[in-house]
C-alpha positions in Angstrom: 0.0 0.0 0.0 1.2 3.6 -0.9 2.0 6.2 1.8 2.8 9.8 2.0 6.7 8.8 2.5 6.7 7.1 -0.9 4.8 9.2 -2.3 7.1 12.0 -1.1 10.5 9.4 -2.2 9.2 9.1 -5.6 8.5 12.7 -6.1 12.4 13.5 -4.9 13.3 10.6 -7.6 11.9 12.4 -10.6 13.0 15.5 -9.0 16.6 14.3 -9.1 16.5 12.5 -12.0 15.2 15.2 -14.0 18.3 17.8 -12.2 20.0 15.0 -14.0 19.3 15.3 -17.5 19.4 18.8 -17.4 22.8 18.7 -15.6 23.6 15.8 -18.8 22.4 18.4 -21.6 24.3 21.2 -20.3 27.6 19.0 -20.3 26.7 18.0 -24.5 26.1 21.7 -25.1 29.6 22.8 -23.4 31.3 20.2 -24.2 30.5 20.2 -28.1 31.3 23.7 -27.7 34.7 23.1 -26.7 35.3 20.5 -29.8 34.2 22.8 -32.3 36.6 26.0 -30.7 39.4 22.9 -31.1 38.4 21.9 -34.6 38.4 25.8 -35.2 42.1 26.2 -33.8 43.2 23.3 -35.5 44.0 21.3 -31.9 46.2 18.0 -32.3 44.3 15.2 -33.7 44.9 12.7 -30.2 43.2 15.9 -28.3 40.4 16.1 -30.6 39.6 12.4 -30.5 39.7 12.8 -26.8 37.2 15.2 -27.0 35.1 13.5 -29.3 35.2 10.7 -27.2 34.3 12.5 -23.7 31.2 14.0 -26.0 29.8 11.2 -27.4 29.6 9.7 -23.6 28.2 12.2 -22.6 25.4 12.5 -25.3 24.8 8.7 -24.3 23.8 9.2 -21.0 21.0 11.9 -22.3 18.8 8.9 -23.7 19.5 6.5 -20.6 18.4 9.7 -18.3 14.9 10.0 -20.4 14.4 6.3 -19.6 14.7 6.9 -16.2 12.6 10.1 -15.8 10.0 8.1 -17.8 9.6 5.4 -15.3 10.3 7.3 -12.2 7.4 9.6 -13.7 5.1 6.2 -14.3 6.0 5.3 -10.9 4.7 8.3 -9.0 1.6 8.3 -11.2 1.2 5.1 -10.1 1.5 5.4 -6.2 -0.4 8.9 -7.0 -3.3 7.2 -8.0 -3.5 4.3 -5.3 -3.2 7.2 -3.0 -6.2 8.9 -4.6 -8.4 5.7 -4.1 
């Protein structure tokens, strides 16, 4: 049976979780910022592919963090609406 406390756990989960993605998109924004100033400057090769790298890890955790704001958010609705019965 749902009570307040999960009710109140679940709603810090989506809360964190979506602090998360936002936290996730702002590190792809910055970060493919910084790749194009070093394809710009002409940066060595090794450094670039680096950089490349550290973006494209960070663009995969974007989708993984959707997945999990999506359940978390199916979860609460679901505890919401035992609570409401």
């Amino acid at each position: 049976m749902a009570t307040l406390r999960s009710l109140k756990i679940k709603t810090s989960t989506c809360m964190r979780v979506a602090k998360e993605l936002w936290s996730y998109e702002e590190v792809v924004g910055r970060e493919a910022a910084k790749a194009a100033v070093m394809k710009n400057r002409g940066a060595n090769l090794d450094d670039l592919k680096q950089q490349e790298n550290v973006l494209a890890e960070s663009r995969m955790m974007v989708p993984d963090c959707h997945k999990r704001l999506d359940a978390a958010v199916a979860d609460l609705k679901a505890t919401l609406a035992e609570l409401m019965r």
